[in-house]
C-alpha positions in Angstrom: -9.0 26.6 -8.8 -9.4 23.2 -6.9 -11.9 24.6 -4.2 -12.7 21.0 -2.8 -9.5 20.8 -1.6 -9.9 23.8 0.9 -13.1 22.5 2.7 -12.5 22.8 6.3 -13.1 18.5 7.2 -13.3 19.3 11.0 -16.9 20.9 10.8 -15.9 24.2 10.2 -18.0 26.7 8.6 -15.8 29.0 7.5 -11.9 29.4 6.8 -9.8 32.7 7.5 -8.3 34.4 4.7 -5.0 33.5 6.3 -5.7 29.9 7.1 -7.0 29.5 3.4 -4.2 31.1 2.2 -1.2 28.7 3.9 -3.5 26.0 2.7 -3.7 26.9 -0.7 0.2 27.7 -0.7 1.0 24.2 0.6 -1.2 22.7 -2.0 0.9 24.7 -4.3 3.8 23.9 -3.9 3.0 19.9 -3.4 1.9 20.3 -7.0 5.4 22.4 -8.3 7.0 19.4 -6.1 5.9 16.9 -7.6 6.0 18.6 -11.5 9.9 18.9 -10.6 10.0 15.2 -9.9 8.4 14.3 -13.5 10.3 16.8 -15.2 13.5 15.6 -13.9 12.2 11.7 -15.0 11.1 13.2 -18.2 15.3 14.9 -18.6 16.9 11.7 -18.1 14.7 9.7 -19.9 15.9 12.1 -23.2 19.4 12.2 -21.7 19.3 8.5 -22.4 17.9 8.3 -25.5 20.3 11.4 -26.8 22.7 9.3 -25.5 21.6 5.6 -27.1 21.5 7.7 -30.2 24.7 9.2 -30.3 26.7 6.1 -29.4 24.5 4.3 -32.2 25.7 7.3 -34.4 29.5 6.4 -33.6 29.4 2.6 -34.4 
């Protein structure tokens, strides 16, 4: 999927399977990390405005 982000930098010509593998699990899950941290910016930012409307709803 994102191949240039498994190139060996060290001069390497090849990677295991094993070594490619951990790498492309970090990656991963650096991705799912940071997806969680916008989808939980994203929730508050609608928990807020749920929140502005319903308090504009009672005034």
């Amino acid at each position: 999927m994102f191949p240039f982000f498994f190139v060996p930098c060290s001069g390497e010509k090849s990677m295991s399977a094993k070594s490619y593998k951990e790498r492309r699990l970090k990656f991963l899950q650096w991705i799912r990390d940071d997806l969680e941290t916008r989808l939980a910016g994203i929730n508050a930012a609608i928990a807020t405005l749920e929140r502005q409307l319903n308090q504009e709803e009672t005034t």
